[in-house]
Backbone as XML, in Angstrom:
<?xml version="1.0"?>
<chain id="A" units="angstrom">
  <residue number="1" name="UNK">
    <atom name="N" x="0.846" y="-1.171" z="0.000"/>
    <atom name="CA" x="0.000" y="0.000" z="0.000"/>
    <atom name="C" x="0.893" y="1.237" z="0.000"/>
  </residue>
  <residue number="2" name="UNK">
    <atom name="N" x="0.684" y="1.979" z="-1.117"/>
    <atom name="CA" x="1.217" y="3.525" z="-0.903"/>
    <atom name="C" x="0.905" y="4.047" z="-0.117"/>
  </residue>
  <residue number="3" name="UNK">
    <atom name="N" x="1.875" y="5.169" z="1.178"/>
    <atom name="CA" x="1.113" y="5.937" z="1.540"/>
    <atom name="C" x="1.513" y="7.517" z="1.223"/>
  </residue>
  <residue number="4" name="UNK">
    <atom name="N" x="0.844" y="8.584" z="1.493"/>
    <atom name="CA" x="1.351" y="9.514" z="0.830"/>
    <atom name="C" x="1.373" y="10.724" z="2.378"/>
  </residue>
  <residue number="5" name="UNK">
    <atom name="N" x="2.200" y="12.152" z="2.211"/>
    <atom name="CA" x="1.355" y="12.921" z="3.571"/>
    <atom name="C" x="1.316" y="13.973" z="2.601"/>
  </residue>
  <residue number="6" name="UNK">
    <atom name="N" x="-0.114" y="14.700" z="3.190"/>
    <atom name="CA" x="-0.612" y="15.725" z="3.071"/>
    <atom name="C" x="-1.004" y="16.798" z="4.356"/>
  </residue>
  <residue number="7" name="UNK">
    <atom name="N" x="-0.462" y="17.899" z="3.785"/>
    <atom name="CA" x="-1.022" y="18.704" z="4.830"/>
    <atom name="C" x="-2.048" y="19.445" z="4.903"/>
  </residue>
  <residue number="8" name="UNK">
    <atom name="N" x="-2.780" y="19.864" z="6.367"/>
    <atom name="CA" x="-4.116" y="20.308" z="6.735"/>
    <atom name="C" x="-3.949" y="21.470" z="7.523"/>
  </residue>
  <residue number="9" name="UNK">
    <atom name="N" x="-4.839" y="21.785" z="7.478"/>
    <atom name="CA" x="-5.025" y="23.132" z="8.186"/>
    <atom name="C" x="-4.936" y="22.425" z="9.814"/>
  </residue>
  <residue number="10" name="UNK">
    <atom name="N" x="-4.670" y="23.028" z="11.127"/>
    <atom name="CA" x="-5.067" y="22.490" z="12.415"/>
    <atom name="C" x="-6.386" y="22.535" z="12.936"/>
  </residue>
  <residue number="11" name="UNK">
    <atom name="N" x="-7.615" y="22.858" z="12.470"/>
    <atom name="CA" x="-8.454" y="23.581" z="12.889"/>
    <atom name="C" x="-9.082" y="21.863" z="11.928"/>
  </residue>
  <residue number="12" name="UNK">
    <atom name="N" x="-8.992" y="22.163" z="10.504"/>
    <atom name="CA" x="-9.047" y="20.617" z="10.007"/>
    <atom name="C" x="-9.450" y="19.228" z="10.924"/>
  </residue>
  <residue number="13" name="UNK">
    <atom name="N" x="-7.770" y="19.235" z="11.142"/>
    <atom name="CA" x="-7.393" y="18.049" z="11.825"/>
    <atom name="C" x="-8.219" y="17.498" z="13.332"/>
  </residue>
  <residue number="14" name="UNK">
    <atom name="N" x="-8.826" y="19.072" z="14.300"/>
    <atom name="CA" x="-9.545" y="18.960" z="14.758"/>
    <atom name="C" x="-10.766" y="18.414" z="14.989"/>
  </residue>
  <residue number="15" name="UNK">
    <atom name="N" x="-10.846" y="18.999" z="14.004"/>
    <atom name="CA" x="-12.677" y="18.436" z="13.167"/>
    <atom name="C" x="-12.583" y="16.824" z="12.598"/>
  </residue>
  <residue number="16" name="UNK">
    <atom name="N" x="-11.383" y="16.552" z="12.115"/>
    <atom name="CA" x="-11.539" y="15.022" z="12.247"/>
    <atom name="C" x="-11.523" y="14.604" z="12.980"/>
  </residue>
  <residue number="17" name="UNK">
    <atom name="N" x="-10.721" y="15.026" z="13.973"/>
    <atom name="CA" x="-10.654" y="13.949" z="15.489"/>
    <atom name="C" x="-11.976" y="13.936" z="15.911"/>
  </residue>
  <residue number="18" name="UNK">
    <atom name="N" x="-12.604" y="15.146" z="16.010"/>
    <atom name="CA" x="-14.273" y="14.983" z="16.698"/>
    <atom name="C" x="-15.369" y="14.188" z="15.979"/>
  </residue>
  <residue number="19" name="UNK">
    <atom name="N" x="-15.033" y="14.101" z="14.650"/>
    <atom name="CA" x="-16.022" y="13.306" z="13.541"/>
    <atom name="C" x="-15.577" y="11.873" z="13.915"/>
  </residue>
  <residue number="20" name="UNK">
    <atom name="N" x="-14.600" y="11.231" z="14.596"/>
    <atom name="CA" x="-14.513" y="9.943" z="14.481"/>
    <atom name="C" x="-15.355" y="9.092" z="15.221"/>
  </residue>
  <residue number="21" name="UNK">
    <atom name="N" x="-15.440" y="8.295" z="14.514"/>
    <atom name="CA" x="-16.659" y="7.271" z="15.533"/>
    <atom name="C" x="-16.409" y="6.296" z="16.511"/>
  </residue>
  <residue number="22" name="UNK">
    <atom name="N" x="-15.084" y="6.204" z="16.386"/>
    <atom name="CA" x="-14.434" y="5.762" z="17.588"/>
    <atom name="C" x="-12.877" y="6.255" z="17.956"/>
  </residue>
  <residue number="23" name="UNK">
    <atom name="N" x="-12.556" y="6.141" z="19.213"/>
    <atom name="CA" x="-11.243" y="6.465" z="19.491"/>
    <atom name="C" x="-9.640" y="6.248" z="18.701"/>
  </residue>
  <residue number="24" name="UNK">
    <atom name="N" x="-9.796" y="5.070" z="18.186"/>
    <atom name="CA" x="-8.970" y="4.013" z="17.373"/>
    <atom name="C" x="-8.932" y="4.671" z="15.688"/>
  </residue>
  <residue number="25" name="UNK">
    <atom name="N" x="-9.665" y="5.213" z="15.153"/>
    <atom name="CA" x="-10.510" y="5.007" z="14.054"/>
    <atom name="C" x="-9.484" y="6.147" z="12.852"/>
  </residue>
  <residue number="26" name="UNK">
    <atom name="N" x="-8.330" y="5.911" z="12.188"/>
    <atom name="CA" x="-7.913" y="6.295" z="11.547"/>
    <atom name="C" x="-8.206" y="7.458" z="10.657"/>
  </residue>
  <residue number="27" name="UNK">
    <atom name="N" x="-7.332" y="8.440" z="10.168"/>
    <atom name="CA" x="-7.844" y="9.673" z="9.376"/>
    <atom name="C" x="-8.349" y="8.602" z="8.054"/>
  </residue>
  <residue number="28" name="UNK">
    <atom name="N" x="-7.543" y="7.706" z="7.797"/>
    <atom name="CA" x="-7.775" y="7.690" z="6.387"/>
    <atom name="C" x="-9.446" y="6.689" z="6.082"/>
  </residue>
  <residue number="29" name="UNK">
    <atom name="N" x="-9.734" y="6.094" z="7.131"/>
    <atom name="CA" x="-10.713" y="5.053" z="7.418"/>
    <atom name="C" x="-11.868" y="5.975" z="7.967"/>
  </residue>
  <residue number="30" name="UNK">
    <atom name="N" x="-11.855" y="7.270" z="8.101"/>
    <atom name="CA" x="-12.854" y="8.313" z="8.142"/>
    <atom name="C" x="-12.678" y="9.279" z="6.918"/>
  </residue>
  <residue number="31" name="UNK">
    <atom name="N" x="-11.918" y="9.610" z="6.161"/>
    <atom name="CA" x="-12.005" y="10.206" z="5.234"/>
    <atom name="C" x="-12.336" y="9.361" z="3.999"/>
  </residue>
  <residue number="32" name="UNK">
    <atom name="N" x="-11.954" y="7.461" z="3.679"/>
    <atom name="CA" x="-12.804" y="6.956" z="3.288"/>
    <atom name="C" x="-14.319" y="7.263" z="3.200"/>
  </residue>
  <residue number="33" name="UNK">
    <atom name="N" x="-14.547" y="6.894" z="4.409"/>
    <atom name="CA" x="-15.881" y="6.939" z="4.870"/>
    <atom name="C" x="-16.627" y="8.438" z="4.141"/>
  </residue>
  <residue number="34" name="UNK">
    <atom name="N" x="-16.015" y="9.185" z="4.774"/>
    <atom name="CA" x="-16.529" y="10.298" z="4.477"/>
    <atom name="C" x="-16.879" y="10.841" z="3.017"/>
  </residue>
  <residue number="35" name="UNK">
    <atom name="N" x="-15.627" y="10.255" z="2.048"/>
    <atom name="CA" x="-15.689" y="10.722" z="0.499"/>
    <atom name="C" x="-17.085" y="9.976" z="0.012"/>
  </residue>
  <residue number="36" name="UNK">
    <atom name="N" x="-16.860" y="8.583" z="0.755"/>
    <atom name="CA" x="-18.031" y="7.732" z="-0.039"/>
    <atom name="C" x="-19.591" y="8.109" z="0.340"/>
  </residue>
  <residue number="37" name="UNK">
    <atom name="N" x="-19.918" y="8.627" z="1.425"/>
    <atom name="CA" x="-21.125" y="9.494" z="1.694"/>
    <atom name="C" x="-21.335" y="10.555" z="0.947"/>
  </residue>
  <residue number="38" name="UNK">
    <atom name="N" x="-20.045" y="11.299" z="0.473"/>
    <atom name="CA" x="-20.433" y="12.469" z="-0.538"/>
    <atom name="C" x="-20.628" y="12.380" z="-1.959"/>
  </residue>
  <residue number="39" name="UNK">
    <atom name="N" x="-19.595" y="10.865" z="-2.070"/>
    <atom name="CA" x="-20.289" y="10.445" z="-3.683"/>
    <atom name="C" x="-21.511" y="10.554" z="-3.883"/>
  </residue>
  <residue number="40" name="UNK">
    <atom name="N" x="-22.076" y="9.014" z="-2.379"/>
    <atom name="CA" x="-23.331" y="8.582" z="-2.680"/>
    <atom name="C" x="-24.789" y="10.145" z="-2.731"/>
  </residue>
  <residue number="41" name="UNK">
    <atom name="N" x="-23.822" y="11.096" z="-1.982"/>
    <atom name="CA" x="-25.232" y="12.048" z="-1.800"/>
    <atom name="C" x="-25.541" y="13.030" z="-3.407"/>
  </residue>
  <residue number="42" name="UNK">
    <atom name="N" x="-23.884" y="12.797" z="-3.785"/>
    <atom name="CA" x="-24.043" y="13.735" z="-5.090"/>
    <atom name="C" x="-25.095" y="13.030" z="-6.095"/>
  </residue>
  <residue number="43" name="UNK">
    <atom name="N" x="-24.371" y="11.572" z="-6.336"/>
    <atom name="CA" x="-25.014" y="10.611" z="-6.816"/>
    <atom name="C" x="-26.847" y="10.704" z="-6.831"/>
  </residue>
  <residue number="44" name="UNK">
    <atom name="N" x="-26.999" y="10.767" z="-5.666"/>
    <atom name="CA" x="-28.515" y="10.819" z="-5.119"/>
    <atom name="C" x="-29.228" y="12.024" z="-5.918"/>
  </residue>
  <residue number="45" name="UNK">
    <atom name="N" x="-28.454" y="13.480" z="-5.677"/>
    <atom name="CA" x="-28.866" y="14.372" z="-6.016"/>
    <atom name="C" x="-29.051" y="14.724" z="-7.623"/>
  </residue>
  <residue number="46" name="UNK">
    <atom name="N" x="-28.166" y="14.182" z="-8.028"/>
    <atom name="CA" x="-28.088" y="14.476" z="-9.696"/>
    <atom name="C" x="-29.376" y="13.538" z="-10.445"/>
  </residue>
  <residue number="47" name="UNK">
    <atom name="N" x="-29.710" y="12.474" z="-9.761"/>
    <atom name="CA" x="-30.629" y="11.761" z="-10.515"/>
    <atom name="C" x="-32.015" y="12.215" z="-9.372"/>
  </residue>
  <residue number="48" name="UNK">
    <atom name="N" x="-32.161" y="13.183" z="-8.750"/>
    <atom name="CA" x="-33.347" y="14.194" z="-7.898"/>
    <atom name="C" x="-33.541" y="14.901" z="-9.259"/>
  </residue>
  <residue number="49" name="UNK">
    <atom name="N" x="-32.472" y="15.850" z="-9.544"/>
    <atom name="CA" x="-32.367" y="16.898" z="-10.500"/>
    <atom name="C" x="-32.847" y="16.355" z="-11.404"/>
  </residue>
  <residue number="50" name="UNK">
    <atom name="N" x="-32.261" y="15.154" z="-12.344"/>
    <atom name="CA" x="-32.820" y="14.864" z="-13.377"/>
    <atom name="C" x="-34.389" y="14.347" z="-13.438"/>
  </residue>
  <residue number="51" name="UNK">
    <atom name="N" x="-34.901" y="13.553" z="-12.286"/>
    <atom name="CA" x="-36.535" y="13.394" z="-12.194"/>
    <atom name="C" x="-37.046" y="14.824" z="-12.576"/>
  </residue>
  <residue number="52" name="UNK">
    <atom name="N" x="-36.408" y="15.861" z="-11.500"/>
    <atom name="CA" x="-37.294" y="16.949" z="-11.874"/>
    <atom name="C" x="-37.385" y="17.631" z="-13.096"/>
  </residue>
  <residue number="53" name="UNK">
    <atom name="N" x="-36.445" y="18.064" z="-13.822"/>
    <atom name="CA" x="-36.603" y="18.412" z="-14.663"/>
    <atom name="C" x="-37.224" y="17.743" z="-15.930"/>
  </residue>
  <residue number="54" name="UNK">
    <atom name="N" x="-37.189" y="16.127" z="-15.633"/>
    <atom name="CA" x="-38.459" y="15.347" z="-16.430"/>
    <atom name="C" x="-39.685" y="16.011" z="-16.268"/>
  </residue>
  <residue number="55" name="UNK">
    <atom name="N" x="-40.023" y="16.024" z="-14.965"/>
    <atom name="CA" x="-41.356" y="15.982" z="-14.300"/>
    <atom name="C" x="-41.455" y="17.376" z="-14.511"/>
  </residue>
  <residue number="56" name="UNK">
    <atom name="N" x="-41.003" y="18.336" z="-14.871"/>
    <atom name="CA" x="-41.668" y="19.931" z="-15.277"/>
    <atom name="C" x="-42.415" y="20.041" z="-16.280"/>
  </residue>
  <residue number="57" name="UNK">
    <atom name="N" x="-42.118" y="19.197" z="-17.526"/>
    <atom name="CA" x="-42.462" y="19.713" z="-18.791"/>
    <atom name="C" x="-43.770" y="18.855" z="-18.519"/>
  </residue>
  <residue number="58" name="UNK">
    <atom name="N" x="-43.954" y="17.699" z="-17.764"/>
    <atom name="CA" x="-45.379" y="17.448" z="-17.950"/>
    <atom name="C" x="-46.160" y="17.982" z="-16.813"/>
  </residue>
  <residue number="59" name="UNK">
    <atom name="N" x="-45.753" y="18.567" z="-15.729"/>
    <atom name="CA" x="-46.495" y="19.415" z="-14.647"/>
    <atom name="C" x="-46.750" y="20.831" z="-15.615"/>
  </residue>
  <residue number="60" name="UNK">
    <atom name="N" x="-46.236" y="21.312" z="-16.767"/>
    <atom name="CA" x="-46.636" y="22.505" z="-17.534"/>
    <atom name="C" x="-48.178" y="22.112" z="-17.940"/>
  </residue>
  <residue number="61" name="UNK">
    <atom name="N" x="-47.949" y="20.682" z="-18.707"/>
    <atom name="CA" x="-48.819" y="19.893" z="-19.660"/>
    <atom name="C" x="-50.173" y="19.998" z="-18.532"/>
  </residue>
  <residue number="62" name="UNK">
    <atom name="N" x="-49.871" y="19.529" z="-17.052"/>
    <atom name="CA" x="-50.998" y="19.372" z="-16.880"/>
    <atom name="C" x="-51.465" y="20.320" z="-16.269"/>
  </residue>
  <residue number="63" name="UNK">
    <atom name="N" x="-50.972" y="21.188" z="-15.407"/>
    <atom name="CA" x="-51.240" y="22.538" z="-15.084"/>
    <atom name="C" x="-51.420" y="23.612" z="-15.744"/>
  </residue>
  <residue number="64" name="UNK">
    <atom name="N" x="-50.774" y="23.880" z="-16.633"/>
    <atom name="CA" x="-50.810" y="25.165" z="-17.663"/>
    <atom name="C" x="-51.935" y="24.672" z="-18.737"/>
  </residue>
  <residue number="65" name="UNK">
    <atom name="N" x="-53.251" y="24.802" z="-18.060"/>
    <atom name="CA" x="-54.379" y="24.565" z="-19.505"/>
    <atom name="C" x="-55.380" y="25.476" z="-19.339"/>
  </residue>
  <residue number="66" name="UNK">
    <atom name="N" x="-56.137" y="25.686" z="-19.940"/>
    <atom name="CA" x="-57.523" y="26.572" z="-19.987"/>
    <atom name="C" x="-58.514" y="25.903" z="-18.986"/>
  </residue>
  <residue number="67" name="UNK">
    <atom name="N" x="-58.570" y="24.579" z="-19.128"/>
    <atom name="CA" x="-59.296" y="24.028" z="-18.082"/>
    <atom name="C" x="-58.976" y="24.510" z="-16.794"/>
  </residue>
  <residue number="68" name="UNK">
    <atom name="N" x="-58.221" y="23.725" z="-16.217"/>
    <atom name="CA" x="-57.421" y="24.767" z="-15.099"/>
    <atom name="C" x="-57.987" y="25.937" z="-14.714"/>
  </residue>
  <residue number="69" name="UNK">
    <atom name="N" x="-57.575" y="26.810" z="-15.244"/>
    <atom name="CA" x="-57.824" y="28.337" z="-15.275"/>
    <atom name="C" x="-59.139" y="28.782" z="-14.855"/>
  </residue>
  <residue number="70" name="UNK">
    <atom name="N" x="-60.337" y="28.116" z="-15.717"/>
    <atom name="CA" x="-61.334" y="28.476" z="-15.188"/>
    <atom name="C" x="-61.420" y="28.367" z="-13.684"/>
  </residue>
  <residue number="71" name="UNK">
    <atom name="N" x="-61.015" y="27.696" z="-12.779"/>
    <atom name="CA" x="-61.106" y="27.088" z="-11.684"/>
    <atom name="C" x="-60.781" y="27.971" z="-10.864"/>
  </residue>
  <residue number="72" name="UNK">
    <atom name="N" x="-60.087" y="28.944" z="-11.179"/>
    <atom name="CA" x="-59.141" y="29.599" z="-10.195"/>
    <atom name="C" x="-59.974" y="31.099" z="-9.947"/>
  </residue>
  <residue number="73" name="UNK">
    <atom name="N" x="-61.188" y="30.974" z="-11.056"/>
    <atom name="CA" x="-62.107" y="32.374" z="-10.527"/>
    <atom name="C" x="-63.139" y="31.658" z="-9.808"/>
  </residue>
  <residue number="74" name="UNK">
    <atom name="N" x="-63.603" y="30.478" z="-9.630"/>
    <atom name="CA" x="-64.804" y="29.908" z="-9.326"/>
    <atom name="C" x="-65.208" y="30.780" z="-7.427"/>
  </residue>
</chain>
């Protein structure tokens, strides 16, 4: 296994120590952790985005009609 060092801010390094879920629990075995939660959320989000912007052009279709409209003076 390669390993490599990088440096962090101290204020950083802090904030990892408090994010760990246990005492033992390595930077790199929380920053794992951590990247793969932000994949999965981007992941999540981009195919949110893409439903919606499916789902506009037919919320136009069914909202934007004359039928509709009348309704809204009743």
């Amino acid at each position: 296994m390669a390993v490599t060092t990088i440096q962090l801010e101290k204020k950083l390094v802090k904030s990892l120590q408090q994010a760990r879920e246990y005492p033992r629990q390595t930077y790199n075995e929380l920053i794992k952790k951590m990247l793969h939660s932000f994949q999965t959320t981007k992941k999540n989000n981009q195919y949110d985005e893409f439903l919606h912007k499916v789902q506009q052009q037919k919320m136009k279709e069914l909202w934007g009609n004359k039928h509709d409209e009348v309704w809204e003076d009743a």
